[in-house]
PDB file of N, CA, C and O in Angstrom:
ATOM      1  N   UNK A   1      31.043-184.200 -21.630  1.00  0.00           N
ATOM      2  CA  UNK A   1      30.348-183.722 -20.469  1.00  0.00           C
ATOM      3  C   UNK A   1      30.922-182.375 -20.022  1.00  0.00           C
ATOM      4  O   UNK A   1      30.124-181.454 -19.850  1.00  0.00           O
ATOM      5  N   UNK A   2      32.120-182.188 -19.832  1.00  0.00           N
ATOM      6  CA  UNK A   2      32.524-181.217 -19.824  1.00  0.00           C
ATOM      7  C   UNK A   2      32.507-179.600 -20.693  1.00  0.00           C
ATOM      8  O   UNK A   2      32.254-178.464 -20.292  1.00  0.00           O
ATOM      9  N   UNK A   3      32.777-179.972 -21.604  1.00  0.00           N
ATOM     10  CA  UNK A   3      32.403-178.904 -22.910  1.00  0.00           C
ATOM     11  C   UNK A   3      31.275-178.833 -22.875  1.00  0.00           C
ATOM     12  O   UNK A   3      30.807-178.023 -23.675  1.00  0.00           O
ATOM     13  N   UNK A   4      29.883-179.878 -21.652  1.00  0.00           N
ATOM     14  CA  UNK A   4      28.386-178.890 -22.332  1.00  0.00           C
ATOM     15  C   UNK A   4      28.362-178.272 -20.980  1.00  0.00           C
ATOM     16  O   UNK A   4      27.325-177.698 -20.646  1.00  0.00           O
ATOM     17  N   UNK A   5      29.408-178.317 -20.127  1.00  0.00           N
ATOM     18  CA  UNK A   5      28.738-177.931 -18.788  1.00  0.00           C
ATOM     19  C   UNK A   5      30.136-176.069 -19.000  1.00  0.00           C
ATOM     20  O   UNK A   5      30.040-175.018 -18.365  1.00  0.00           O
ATOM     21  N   UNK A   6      31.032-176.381 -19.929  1.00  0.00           N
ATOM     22  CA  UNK A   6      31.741-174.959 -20.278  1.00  0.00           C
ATOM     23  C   UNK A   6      30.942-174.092 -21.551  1.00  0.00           C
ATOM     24  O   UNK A   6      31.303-173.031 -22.061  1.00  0.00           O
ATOM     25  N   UNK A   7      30.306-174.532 -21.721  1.00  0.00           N
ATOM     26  CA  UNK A   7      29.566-173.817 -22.989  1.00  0.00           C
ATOM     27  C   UNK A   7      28.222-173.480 -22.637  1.00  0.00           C
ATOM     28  O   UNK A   7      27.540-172.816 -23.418  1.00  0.00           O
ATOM     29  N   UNK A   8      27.521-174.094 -20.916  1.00  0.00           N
ATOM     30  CA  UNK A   8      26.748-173.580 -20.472  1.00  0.00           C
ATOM     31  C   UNK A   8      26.517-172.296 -19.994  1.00  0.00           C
ATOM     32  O   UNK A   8      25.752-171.401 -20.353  1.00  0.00           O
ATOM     33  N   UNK A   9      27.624-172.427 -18.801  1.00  0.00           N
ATOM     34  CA  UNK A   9      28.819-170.942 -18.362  1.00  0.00           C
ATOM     35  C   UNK A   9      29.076-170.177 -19.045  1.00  0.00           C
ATOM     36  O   UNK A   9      29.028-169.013 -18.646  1.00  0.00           O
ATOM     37  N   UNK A  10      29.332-170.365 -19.923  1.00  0.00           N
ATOM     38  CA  UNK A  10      29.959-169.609 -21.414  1.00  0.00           C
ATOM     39  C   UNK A  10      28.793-168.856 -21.873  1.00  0.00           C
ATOM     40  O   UNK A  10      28.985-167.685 -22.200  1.00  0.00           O
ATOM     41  N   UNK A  11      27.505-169.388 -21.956  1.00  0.00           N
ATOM     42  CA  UNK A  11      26.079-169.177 -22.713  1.00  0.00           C
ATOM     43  C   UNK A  11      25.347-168.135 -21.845  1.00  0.00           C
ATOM     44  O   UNK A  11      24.319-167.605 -22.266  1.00  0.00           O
ATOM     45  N   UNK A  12      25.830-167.854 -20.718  1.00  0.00           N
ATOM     46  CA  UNK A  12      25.326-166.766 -19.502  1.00  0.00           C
ATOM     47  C   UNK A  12      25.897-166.578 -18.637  1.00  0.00           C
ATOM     48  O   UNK A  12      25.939-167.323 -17.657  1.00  0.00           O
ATOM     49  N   UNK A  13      26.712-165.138 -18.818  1.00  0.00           N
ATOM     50  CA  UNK A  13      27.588-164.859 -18.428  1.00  0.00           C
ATOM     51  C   UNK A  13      27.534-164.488 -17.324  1.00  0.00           C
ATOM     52  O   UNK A  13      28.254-164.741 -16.358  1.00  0.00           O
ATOM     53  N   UNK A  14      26.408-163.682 -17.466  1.00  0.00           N
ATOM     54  CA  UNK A  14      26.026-162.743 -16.199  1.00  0.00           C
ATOM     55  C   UNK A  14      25.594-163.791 -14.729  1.00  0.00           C
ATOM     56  O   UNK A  14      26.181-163.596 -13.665  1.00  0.00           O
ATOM     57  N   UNK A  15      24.900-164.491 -14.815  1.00  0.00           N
ATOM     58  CA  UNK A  15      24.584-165.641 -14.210  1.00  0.00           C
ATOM     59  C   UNK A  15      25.791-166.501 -13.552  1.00  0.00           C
ATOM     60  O   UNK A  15      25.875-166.807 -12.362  1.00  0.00           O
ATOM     61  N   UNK A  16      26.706-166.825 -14.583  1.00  0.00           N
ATOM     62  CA  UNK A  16      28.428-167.654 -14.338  1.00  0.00           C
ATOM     63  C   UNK A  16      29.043-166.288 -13.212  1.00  0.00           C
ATOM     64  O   UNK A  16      29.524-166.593 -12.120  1.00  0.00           O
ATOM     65  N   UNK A  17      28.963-165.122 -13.566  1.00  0.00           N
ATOM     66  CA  UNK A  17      29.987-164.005 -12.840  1.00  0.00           C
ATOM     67  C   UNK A  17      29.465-164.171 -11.390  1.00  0.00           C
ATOM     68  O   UNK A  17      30.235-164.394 -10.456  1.00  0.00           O
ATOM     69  N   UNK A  18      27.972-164.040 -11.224  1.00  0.00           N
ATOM     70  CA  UNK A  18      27.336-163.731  -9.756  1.00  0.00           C
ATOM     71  C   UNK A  18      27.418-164.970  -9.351  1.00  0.00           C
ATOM     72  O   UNK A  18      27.202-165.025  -8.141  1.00  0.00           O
ATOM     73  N   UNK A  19      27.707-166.343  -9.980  1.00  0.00           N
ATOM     74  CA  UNK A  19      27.696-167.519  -9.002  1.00  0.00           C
ATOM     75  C   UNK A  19      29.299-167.299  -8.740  1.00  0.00           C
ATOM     76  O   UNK A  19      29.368-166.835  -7.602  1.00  0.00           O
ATOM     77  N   UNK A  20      30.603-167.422  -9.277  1.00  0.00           N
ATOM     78  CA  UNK A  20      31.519-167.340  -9.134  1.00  0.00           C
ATOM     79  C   UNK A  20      31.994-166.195  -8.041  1.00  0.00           C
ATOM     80  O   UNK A  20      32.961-166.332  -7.292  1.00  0.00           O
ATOM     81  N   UNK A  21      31.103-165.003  -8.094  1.00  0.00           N
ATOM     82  CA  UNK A  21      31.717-164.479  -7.066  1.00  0.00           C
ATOM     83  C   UNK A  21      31.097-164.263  -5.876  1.00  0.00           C
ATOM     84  O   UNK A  21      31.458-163.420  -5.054  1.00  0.00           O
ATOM     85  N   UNK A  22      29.872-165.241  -5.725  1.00  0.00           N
ATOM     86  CA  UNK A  22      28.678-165.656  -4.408  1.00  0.00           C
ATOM     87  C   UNK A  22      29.932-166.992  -4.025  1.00  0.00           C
ATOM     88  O   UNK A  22      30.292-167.221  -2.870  1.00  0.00           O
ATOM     89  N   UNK A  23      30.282-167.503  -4.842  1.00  0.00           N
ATOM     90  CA  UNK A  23      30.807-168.466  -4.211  1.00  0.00           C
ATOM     91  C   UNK A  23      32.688-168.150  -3.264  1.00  0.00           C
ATOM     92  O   UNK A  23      33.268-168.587  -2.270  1.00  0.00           O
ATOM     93  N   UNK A  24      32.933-167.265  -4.250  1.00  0.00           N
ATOM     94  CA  UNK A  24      34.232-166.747  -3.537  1.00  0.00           C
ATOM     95  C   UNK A  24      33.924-165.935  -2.446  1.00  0.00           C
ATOM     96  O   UNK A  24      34.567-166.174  -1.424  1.00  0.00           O
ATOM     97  N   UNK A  25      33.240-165.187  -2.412  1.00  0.00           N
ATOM     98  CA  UNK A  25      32.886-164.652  -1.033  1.00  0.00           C
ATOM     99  C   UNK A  25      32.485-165.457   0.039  1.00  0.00           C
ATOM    100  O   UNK A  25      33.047-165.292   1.121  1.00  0.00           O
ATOM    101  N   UNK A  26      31.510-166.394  -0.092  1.00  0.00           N
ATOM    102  CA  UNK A  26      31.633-167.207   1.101  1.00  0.00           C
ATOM    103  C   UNK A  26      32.450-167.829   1.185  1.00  0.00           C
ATOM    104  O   UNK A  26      32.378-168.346   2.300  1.00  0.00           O
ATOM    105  N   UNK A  27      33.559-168.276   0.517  1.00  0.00           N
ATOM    106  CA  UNK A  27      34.539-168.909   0.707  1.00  0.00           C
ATOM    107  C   UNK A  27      35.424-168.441   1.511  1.00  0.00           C
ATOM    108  O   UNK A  27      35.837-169.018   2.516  1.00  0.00           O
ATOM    109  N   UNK A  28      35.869-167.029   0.984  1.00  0.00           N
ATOM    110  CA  UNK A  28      37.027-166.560   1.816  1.00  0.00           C
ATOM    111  C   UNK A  28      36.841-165.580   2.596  1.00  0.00           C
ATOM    112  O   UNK A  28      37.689-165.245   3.424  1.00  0.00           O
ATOM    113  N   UNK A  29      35.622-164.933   2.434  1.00  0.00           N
ATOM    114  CA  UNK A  29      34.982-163.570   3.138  1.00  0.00           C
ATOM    115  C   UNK A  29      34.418-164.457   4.557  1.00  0.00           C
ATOM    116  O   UNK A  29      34.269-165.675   4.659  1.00  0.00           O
ATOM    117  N   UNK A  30      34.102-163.096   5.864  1.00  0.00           N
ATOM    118  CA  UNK A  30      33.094-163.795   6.898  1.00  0.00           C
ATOM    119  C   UNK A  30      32.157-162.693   6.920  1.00  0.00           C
ATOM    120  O   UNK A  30      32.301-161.801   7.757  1.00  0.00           O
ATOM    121  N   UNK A  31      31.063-162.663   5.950  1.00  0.00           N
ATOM    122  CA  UNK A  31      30.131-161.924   5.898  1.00  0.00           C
ATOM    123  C   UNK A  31      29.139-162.051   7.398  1.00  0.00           C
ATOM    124  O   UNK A  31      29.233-163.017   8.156  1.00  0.00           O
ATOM    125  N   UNK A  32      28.260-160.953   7.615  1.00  0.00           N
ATOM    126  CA  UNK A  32      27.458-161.761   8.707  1.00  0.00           C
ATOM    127  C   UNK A  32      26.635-162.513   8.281  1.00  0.00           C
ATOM    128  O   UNK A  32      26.383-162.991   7.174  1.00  0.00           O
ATOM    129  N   UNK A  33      26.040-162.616   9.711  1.00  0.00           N
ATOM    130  CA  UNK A  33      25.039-164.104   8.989  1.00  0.00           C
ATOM    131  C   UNK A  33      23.791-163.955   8.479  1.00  0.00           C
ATOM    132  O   UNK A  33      23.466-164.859   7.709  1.00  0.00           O
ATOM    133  N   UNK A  34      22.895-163.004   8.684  1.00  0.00           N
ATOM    134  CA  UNK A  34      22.180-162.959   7.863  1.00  0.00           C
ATOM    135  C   UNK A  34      22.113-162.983   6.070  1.00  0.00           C
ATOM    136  O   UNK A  34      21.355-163.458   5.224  1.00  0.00           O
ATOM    137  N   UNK A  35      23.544-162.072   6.083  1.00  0.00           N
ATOM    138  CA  UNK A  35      23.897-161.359   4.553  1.00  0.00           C
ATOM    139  C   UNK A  35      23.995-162.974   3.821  1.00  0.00           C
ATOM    140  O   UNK A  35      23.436-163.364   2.795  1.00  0.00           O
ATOM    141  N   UNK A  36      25.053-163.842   4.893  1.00  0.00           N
ATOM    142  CA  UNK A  36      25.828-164.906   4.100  1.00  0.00           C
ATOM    143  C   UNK A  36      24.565-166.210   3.939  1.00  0.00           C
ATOM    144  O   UNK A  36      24.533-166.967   2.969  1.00  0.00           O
ATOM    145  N   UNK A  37      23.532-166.269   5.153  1.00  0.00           N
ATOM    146  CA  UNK A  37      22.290-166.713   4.598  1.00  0.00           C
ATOM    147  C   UNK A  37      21.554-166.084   3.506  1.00  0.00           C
ATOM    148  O   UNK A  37      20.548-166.769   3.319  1.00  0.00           O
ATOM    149  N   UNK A  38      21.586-165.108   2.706  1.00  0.00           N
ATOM    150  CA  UNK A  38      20.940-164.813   1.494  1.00  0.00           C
ATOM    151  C   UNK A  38      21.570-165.552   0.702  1.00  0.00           C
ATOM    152  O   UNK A  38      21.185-166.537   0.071  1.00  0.00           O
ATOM    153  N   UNK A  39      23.306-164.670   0.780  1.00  0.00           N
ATOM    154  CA  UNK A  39      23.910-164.958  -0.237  1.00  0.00           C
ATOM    155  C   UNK A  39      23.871-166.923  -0.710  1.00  0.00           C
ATOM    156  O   UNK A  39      23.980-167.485  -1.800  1.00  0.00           O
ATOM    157  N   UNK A  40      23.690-167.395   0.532  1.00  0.00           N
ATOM    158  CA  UNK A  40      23.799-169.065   0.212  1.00  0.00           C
ATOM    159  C   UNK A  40      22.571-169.536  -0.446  1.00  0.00           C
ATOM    160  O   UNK A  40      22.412-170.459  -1.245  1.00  0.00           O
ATOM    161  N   UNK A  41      21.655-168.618   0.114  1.00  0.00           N
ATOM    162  CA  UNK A  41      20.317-169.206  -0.827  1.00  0.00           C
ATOM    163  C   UNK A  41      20.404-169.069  -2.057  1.00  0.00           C
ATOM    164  O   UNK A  41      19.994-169.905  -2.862  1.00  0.00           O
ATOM    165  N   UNK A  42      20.967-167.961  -2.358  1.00  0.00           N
ATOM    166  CA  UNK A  42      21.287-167.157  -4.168  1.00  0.00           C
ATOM    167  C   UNK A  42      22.175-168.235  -4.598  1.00  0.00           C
ATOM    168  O   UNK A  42      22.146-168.322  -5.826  1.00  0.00           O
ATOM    169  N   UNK A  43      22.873-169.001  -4.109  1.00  0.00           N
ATOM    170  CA  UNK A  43      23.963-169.815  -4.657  1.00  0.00           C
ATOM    171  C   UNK A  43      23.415-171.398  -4.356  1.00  0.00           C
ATOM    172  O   UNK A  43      24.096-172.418  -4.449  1.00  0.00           O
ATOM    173  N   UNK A  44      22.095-171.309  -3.998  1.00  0.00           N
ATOM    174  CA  UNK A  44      21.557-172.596  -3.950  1.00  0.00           C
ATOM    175  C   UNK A  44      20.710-172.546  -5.192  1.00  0.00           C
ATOM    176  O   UNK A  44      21.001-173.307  -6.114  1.00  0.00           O
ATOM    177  N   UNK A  45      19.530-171.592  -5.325  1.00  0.00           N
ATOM    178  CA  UNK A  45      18.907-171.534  -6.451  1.00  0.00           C
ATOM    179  C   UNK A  45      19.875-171.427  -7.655  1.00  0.00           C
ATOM    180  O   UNK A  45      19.590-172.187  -8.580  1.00  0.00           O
ATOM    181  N   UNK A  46      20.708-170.823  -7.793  1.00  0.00           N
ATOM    182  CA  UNK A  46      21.596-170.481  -9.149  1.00  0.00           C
ATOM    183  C   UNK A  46      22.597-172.127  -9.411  1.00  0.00           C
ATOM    184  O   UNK A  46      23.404-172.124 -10.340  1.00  0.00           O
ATOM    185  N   UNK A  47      22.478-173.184  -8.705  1.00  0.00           N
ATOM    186  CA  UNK A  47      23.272-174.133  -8.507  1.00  0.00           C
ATOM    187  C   UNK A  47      21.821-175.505  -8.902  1.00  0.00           C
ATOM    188  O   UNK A  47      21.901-176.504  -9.617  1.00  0.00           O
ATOM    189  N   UNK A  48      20.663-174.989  -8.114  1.00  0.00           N
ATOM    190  CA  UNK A  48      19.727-175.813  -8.682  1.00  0.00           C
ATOM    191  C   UNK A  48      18.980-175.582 -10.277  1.00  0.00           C
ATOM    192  O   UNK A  48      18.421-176.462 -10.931  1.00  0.00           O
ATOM    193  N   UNK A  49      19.186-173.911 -10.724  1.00  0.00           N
ATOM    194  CA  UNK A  49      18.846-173.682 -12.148  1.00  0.00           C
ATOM    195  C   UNK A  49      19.884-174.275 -13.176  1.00  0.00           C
ATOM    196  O   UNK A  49      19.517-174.520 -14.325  1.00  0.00           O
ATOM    197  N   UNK A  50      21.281-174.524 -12.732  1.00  0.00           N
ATOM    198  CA  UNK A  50      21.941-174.790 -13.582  1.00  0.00           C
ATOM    199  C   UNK A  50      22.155-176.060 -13.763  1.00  0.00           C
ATOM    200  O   UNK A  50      22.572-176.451 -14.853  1.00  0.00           O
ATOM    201  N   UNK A  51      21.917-176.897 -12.769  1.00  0.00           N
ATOM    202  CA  UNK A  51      21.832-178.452 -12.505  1.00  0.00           C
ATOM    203  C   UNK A  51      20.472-178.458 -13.719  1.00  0.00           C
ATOM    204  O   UNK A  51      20.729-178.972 -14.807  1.00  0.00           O
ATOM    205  N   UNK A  52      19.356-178.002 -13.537  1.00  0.00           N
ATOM    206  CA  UNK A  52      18.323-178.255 -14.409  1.00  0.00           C
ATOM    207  C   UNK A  52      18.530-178.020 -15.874  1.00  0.00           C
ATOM    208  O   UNK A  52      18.053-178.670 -16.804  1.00  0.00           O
ATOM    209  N   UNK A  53      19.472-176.787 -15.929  1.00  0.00           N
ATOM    210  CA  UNK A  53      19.790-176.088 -17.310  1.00  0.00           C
ATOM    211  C   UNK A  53      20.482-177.645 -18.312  1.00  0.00           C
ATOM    212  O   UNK A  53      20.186-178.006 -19.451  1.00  0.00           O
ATOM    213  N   UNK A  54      21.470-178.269 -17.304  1.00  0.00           N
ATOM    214  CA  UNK A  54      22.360-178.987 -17.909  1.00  0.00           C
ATOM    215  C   UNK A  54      21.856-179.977 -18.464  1.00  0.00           C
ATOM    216  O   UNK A  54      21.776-180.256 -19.660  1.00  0.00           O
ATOM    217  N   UNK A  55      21.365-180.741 -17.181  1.00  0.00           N
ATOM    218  CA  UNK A  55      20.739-182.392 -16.896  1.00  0.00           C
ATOM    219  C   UNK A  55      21.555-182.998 -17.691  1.00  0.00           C
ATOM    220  O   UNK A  55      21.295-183.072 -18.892  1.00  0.00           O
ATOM    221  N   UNK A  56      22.660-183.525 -17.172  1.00  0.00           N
ATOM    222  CA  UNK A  56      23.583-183.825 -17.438  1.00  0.00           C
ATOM    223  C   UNK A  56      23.499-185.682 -17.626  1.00  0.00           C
ATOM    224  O   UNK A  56      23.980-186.411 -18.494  1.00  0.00           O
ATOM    225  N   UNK A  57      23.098-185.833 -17.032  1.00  0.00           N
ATOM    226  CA  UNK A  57      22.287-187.415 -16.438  1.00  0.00           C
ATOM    227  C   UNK A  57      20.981-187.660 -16.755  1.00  0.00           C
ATOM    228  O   UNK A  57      20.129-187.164 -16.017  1.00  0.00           O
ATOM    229  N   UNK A  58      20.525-188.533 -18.001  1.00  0.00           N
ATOM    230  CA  UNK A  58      19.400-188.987 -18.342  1.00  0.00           C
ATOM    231  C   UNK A  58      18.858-189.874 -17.672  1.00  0.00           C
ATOM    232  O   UNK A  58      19.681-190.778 -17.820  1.00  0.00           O
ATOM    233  N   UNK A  59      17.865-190.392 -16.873  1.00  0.00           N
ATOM    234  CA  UNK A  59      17.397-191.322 -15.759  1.00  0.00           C
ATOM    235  C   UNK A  59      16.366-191.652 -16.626  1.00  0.00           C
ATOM    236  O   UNK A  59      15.513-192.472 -16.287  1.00  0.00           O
TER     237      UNK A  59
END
């Protein structure tokens, strides 16, 4: 499970860089709030494409 969810990351990079550093910025940054409401949406869609990318869980 792990190795398909590092070889996903791995498979798009560009995509892995802008979530990693959408996510460090709201983390440790206090952007305002409008900016940090984009930025959370960008890190909601990029969090729901990759949940889909994976599907990690067959139901």
């Amino acid at each position: 499970m792990f190795k398909k969810i590092i070889t996903s990351l791995i498979d798009q990079p560009i995509l892995t860089s802008v979530f990693v550093s959408d996510l460090m910025v709201l983390l440790f940054h206090r952007p305002p709030f409008f900016f940090s409401l984009l930025m959370f949406s960008g890190l909601l869609a990029m969090t729901m494409y990759f949940g889909q990318k994976l599907s990690l869980f067959k139901i």
